[in-house]
Residue, then its C-alpha position, 0 to 999 in steps of 0.5 A: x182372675x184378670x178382670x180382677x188384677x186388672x181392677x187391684x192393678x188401676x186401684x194400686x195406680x190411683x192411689x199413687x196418683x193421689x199420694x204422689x201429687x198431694x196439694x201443696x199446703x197453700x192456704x197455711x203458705x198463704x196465712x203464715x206470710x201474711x201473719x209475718x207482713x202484719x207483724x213487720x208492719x206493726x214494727x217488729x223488726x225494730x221493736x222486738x228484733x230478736x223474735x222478728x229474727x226468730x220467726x222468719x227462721x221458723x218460716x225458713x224451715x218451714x219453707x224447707x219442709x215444704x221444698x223437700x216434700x216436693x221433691x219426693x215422689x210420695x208427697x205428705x205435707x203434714x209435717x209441713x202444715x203444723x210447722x207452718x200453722x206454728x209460723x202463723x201462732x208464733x207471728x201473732x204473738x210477736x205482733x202482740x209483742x211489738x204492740x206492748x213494747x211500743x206502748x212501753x216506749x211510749x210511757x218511758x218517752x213521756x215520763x222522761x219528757x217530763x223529768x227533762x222539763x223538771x230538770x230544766x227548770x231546775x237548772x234555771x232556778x240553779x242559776x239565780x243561786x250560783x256565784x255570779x262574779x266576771x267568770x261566773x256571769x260568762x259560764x251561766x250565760x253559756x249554761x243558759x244557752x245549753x239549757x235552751x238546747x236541751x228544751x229544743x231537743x225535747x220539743x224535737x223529740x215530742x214531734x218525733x213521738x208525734x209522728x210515730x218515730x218511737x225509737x229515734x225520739x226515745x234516743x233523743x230524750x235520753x241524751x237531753x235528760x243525761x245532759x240536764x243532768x250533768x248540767x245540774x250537777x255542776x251547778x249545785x256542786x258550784x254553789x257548794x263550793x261557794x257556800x262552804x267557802x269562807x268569806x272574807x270579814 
């Protein structure tokens, strides 16, 4: 009978031993920060902020899960392991995400290149047709000299594209394409204006 409680007694100590120093989960630790590095890299944080936000708040609560499992006496990282594998799925998706998006800025930044370059010479042709006239000869001289600007901007913004700098070649695209606008604008309104006025016979 003591042989016996002996053997329950050394059974009941292992199996506390066993359940008390349960491994921590560091094969999905490891894969989970790794899936987040490789979606920071891709530029998730710039591309798809929100989601990048996102996902380190997932990988904090995991985090947490695994802090307090820790500290209890009776390990069980279960729990822990599917949130971490759900960090790992979520990361993946969001380095999906960042790709398409950056393949979506890349077409928006091209199109408007070329609506810029369209534009541009618009505004050249604009000015053959405006009223010339002392004034007049001044303010298309300055307009010709804001055109230029707006196609150094654009070559600007390709070498930007170039390098890889989506986001600031995109904003600067933007603010040329909103200016030859504006700048064609005035001129077809000018040459309105002075066609419809009446002439003198």
């Amino acid at each position: 009978m003591k042989i016996t409680n002996k053997l329950i007694g050394a059974l009941i100590i292992g199996m506390v031993a066993v359940t008390s120093c349960a491994d921590v989960p560091q094969t999905e630790i490891d894969a989970a920060t790794a899936a987040i590095e490789t979606a920071k890299a891709a530029g998730a944080e710039v591309y798809v902020t929100e989601q990048y936000n996102a996902l380190n708040d997932s990988m904090a609560v995991a985090m947490a899960s695994l802090e307090e499992q820790k500290s209890k006496f009776f390990k069980k990282y279960t729990k822990t392991v599917e949130k971490l594998t759900q960090v790992t799925a979520m990361a993946n998706e969001v380095s999906a995400n960042t790709e398409a998006t950056k393949e979506a800025v890349k077409t928006e930044i091209l199109a408007s290149m070329e609506e810029v370059q369209t534009l541009v010479a618009q505004g050249r042709q604009l000015i053959t047709e405006a009223p010339k006239g002392k004034e007049g000869t001044t303010a298309l001289e300055a307009i010709k000299t804001e055109l230029d600007v707006v196609e150094a901007s654009i070559t600007e913004s390709n070498t930007m594209f170039q390098n890889g700098e989506l986001k600031p070649s995109l904003e600067k695209v933007k603010v040329a394409k909103e200016k030859a606008s504006s700048i064609n604008t005035e001129l077809t309104e000018v040459i309105s204006k002075y066609k419809a006025a009446p002439r003198r016979k």
